[in-house]
PyMOL Python script that loads the backbone (N, CA, C, O; Angstrom):
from pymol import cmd

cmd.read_pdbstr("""\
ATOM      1  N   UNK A   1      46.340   6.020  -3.827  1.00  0.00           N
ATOM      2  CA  UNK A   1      45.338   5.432  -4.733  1.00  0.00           C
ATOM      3  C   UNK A   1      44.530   4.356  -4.022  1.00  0.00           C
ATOM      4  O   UNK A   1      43.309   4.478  -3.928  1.00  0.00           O
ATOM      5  N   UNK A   2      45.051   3.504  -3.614  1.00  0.00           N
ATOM      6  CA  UNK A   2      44.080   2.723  -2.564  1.00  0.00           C
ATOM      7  C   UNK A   2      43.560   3.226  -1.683  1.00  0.00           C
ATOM      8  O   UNK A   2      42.882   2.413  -1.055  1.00  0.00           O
ATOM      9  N   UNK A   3      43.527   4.287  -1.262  1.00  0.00           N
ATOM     10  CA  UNK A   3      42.769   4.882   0.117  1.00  0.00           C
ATOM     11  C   UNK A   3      41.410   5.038  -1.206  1.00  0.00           C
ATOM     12  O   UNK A   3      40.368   4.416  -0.995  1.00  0.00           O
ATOM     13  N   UNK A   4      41.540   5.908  -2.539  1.00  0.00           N
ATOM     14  CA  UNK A   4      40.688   5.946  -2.709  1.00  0.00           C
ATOM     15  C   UNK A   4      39.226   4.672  -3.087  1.00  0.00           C
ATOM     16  O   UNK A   4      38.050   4.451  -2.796  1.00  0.00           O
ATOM     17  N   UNK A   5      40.518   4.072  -4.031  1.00  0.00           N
ATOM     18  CA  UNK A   5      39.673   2.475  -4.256  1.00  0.00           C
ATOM     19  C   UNK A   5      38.775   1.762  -2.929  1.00  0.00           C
ATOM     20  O   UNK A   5      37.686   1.198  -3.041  1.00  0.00           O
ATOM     21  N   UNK A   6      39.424   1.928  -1.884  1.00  0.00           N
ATOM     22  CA  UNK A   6      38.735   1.272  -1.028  1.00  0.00           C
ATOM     23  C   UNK A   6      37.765   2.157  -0.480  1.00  0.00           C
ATOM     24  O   UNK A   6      36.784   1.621   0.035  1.00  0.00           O
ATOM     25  N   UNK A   7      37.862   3.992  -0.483  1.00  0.00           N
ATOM     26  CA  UNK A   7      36.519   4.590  -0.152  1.00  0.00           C
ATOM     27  C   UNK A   7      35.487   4.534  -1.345  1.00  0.00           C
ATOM     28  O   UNK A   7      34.365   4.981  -1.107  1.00  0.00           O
ATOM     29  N   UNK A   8      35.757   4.018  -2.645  1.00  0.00           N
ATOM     30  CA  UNK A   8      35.144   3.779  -3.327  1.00  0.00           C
ATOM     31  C   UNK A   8      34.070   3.058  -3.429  1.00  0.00           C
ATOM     32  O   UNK A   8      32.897   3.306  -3.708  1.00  0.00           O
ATOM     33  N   UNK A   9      34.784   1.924  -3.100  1.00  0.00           N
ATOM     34  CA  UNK A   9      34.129   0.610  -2.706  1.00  0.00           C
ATOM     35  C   UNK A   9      33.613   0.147  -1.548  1.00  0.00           C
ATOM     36  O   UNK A   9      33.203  -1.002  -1.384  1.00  0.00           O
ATOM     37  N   UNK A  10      33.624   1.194  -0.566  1.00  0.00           N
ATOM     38  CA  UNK A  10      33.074   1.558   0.511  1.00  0.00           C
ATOM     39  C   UNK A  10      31.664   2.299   0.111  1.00  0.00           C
ATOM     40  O   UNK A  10      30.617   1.873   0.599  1.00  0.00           O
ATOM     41  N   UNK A  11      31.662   3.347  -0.731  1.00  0.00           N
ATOM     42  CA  UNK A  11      30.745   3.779  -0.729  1.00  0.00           C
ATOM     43  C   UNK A  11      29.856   3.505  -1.563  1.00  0.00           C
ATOM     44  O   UNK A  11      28.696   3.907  -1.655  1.00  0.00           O
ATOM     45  N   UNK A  12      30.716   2.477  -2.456  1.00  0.00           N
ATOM     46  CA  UNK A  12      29.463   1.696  -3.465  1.00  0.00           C
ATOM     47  C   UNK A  12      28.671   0.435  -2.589  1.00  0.00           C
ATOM     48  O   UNK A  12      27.690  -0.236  -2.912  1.00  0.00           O
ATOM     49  N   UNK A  13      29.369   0.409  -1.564  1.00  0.00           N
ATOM     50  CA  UNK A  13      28.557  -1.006  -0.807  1.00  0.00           C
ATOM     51  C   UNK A  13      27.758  -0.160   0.000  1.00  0.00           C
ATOM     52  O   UNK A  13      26.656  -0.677   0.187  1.00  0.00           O
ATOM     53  N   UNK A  14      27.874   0.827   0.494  1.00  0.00           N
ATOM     54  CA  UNK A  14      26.930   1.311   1.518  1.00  0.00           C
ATOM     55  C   UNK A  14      25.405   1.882   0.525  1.00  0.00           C
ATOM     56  O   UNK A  14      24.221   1.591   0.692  1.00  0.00           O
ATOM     57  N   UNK A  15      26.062   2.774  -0.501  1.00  0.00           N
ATOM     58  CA  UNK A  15      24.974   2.868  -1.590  1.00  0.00           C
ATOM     59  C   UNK A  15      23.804   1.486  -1.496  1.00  0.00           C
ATOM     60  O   UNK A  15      22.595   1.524  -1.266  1.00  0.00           O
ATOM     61  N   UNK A  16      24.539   0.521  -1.722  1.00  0.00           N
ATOM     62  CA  UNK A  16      24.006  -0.555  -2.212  1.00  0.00           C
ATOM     63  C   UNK A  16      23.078  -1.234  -0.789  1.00  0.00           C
ATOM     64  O   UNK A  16      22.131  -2.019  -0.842  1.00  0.00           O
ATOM     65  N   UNK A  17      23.658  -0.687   0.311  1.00  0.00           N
ATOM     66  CA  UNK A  17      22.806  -1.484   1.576  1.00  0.00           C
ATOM     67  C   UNK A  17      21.619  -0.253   1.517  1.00  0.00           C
ATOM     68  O   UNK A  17      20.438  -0.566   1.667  1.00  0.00           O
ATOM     69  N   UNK A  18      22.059   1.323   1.261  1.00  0.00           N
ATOM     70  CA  UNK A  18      20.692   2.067   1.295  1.00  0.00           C
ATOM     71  C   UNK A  18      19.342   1.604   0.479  1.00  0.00           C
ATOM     72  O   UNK A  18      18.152   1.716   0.776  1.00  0.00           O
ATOM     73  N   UNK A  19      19.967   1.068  -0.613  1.00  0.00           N
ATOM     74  CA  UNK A  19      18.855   0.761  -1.727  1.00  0.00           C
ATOM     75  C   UNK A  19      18.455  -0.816  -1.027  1.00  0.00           C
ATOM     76  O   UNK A  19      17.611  -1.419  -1.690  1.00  0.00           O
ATOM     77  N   UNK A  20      18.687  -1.156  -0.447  1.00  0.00           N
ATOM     78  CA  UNK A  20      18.290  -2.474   0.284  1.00  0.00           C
ATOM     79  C   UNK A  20      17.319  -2.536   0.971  1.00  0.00           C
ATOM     80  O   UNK A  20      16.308  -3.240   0.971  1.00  0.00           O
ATOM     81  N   UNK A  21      17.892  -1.320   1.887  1.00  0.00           N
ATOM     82  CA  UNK A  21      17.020  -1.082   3.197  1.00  0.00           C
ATOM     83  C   UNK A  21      16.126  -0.127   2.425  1.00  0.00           C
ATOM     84  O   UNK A  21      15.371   0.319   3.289  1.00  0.00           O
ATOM     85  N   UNK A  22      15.673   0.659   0.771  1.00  0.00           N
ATOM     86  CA  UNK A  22      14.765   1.272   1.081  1.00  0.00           C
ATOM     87  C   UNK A  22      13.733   0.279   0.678  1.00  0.00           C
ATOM     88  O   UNK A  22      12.693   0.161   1.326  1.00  0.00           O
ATOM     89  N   UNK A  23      14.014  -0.499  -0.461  1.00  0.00           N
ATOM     90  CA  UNK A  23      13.486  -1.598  -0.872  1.00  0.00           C
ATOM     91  C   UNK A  23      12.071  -2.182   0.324  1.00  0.00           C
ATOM     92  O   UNK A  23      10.853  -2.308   0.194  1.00  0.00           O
ATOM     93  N   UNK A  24      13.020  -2.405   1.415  1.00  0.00           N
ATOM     94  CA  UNK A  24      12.353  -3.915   2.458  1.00  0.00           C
ATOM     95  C   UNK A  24      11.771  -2.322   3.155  1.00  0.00           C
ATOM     96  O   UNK A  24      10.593  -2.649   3.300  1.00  0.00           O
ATOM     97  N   UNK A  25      11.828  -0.968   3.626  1.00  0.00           N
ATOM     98  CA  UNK A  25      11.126  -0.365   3.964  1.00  0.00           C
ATOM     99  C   UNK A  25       9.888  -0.158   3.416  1.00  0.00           C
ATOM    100  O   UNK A  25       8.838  -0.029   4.046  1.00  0.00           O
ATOM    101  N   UNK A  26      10.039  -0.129   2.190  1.00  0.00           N
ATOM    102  CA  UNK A  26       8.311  -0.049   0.888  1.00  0.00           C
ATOM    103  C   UNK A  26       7.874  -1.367   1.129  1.00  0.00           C
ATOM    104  O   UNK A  26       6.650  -1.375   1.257  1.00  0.00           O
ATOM    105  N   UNK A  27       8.498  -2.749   1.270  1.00  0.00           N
ATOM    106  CA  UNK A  27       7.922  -3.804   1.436  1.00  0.00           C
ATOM    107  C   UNK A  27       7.287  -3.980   2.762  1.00  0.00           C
ATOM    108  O   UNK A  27       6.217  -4.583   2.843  1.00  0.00           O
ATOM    109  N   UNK A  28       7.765  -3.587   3.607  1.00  0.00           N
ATOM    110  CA  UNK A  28       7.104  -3.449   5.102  1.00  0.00           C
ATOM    111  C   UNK A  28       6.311  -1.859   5.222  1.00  0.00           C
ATOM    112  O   UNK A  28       5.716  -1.567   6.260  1.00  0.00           O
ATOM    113  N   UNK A  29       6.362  -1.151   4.364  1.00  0.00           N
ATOM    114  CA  UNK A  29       5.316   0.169   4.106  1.00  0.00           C
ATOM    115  C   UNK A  29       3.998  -0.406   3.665  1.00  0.00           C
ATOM    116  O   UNK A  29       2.959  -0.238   4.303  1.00  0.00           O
ATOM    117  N   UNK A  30       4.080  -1.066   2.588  1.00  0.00           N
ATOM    118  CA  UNK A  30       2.656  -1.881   2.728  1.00  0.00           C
ATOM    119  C   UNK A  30       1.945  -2.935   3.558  1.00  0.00           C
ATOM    120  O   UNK A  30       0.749  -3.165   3.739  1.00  0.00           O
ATOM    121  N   UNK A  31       2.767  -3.354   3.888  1.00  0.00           N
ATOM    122  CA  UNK A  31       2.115  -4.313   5.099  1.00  0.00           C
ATOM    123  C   UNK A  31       1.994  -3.364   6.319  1.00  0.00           C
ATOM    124  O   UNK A  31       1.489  -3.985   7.254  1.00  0.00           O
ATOM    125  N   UNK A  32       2.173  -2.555   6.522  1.00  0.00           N
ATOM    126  CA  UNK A  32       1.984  -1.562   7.483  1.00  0.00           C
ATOM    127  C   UNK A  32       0.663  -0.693   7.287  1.00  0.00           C
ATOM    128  O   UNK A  32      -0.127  -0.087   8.010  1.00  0.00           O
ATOM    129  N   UNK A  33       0.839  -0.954   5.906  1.00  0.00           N
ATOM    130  CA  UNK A  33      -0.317   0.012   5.283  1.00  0.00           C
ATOM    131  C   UNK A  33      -2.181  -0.633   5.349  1.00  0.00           C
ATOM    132  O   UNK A  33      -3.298  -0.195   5.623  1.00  0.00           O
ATOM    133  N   UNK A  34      -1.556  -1.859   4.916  1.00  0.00           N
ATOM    134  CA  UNK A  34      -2.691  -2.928   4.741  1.00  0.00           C
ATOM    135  C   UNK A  34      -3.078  -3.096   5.968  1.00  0.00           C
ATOM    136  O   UNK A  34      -4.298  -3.253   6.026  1.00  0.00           O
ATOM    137  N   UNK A  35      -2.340  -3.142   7.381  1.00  0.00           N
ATOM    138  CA  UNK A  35      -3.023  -3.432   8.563  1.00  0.00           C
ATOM    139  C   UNK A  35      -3.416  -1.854   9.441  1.00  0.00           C
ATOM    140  O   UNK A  35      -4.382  -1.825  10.205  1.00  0.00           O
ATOM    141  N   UNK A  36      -2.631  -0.735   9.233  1.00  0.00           N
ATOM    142  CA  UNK A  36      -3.394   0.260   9.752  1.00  0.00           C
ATOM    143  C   UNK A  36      -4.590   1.068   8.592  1.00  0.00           C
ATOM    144  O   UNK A  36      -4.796   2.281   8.600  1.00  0.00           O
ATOM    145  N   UNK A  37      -5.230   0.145   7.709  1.00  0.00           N
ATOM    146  CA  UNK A  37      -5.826   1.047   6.777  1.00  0.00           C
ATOM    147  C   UNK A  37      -7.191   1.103   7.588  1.00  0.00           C
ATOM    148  O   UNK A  37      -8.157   1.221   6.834  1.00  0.00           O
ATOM    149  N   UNK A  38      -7.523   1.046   8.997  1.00  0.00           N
ATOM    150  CA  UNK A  38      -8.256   2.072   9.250  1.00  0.00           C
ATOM    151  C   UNK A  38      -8.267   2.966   9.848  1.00  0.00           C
ATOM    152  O   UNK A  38      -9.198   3.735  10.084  1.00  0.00           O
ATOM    153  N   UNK A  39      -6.950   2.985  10.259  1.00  0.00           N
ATOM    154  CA  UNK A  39      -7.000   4.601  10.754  1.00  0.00           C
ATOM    155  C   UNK A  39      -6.515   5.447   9.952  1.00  0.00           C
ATOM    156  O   UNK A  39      -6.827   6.623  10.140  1.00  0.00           O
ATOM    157  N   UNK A  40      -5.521   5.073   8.711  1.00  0.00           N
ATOM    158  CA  UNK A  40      -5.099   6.269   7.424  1.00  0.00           C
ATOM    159  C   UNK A  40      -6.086   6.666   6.770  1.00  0.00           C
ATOM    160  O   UNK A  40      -6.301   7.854   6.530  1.00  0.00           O
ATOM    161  N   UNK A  41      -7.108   5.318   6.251  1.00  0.00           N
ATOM    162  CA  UNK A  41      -8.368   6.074   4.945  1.00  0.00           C
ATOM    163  C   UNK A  41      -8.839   6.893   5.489  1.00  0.00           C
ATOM    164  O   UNK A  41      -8.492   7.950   4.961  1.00  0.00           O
ATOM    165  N   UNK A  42      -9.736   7.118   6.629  1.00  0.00           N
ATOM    166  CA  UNK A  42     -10.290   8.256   6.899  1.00  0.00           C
ATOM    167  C   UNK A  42      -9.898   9.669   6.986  1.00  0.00           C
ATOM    168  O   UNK A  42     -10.579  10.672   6.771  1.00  0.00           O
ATOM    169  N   UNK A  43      -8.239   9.519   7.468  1.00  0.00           N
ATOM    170  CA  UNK A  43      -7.566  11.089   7.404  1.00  0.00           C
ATOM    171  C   UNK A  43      -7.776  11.133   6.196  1.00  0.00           C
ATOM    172  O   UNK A  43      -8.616  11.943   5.802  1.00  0.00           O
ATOM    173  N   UNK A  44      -7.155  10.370   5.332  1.00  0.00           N
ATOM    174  CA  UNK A  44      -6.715  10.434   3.976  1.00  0.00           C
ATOM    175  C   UNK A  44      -7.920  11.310   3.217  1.00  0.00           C
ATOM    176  O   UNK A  44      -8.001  12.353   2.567  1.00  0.00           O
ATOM    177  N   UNK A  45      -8.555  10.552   3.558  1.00  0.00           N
ATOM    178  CA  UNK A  45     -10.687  10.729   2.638  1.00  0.00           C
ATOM    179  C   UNK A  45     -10.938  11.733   3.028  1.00  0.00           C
ATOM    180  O   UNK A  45     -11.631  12.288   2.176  1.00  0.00           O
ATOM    181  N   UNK A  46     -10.683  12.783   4.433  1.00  0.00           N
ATOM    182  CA  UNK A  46     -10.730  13.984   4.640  1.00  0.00           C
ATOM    183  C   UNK A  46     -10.087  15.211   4.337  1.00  0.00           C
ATOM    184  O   UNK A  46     -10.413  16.377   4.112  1.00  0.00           O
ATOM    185  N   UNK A  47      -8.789  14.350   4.433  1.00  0.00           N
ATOM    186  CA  UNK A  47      -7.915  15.998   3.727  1.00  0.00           C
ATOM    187  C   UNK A  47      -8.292  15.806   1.922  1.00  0.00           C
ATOM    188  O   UNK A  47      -8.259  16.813   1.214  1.00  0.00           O
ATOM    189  N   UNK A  48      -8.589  14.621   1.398  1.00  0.00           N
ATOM    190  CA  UNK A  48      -9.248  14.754  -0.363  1.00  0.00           C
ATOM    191  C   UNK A  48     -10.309  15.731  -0.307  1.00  0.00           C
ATOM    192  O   UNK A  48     -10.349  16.810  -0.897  1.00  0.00           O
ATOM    193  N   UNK A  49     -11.225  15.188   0.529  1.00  0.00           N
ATOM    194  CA  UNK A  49     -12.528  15.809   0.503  1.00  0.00           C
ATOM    195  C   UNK A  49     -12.645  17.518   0.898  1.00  0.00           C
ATOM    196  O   UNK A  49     -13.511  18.302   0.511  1.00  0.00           O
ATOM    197  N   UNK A  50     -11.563  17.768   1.726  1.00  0.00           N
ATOM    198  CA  UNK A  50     -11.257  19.059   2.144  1.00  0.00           C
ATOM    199  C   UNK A  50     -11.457  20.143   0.894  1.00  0.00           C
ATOM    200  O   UNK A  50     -11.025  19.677  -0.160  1.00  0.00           O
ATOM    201  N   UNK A  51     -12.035  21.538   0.765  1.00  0.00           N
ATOM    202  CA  UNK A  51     -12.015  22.224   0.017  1.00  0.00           C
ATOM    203  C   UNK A  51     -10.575  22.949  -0.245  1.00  0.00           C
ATOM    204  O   UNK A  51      -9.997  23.737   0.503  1.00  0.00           O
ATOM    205  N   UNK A  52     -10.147  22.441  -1.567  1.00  0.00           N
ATOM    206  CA  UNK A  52      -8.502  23.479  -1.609  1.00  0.00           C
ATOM    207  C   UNK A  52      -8.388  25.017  -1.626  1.00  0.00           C
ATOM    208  O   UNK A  52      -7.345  25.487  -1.170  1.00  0.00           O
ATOM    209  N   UNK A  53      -9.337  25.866  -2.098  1.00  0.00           N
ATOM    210  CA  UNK A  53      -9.374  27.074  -1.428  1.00  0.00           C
ATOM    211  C   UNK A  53      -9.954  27.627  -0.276  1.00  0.00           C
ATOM    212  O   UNK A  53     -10.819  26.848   0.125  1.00  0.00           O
ATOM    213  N   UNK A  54      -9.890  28.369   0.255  1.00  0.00           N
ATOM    214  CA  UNK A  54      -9.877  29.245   1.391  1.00  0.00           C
ATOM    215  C   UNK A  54     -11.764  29.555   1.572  1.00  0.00           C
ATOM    216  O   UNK A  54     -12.408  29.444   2.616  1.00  0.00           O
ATOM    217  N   UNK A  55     -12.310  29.972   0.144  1.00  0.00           N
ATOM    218  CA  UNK A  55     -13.827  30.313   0.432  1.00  0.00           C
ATOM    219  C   UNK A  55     -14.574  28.519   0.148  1.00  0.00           C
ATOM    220  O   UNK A  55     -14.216  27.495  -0.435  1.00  0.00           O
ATOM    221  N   UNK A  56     -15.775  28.978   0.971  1.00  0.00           N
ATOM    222  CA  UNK A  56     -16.513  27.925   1.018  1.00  0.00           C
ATOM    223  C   UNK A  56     -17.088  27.048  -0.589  1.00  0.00           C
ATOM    224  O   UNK A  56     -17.306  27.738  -1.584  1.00  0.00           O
ATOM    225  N   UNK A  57     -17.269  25.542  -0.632  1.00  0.00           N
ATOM    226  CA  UNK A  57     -17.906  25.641  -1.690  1.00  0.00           C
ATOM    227  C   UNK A  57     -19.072  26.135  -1.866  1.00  0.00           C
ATOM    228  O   UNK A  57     -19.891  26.616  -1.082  1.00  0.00           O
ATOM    229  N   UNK A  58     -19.069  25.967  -2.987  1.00  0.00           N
ATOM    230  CA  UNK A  58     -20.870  26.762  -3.775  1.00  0.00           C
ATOM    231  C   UNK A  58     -21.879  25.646  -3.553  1.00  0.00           C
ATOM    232  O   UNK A  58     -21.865  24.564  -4.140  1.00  0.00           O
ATOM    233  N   UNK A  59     -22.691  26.011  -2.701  1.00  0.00           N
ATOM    234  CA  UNK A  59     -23.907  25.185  -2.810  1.00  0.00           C
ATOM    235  C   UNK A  59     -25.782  25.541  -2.640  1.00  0.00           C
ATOM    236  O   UNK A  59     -26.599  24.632  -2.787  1.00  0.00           O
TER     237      UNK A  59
END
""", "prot")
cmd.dss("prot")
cmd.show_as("cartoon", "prot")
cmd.util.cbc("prot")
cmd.orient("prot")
């Protein structure tokens, strides 16, 4: 029974460091975001702007 309690509580603390680390990853995802936003908007604005089917638009 203690082997399990303690993988328990093993794996509730590691749970708990994932949600930590995804946390401060989204927090450093935007600051990452905010300083490379000029080289993302433009992909970004191109694959939007991209036509989603295969034939050309109508113009």
């Amino acid at each position: 029974m203690t082997d399990l309690i303690v993988h328990a509580l093993g794996a509730a603390y590691f749970a708990g460091l994932l949600c930590l680390a995804a946390a401060g990853l989204r927090g450093t995802g935007r600051v990452w975001a905010t300083l490379n936003a000029r080289r993302r908007r433009p992909v970004r604005a191109g694959r939007r702007l991209a036509p989603p089917a295969p034939f050309p638009p109508a113009r």
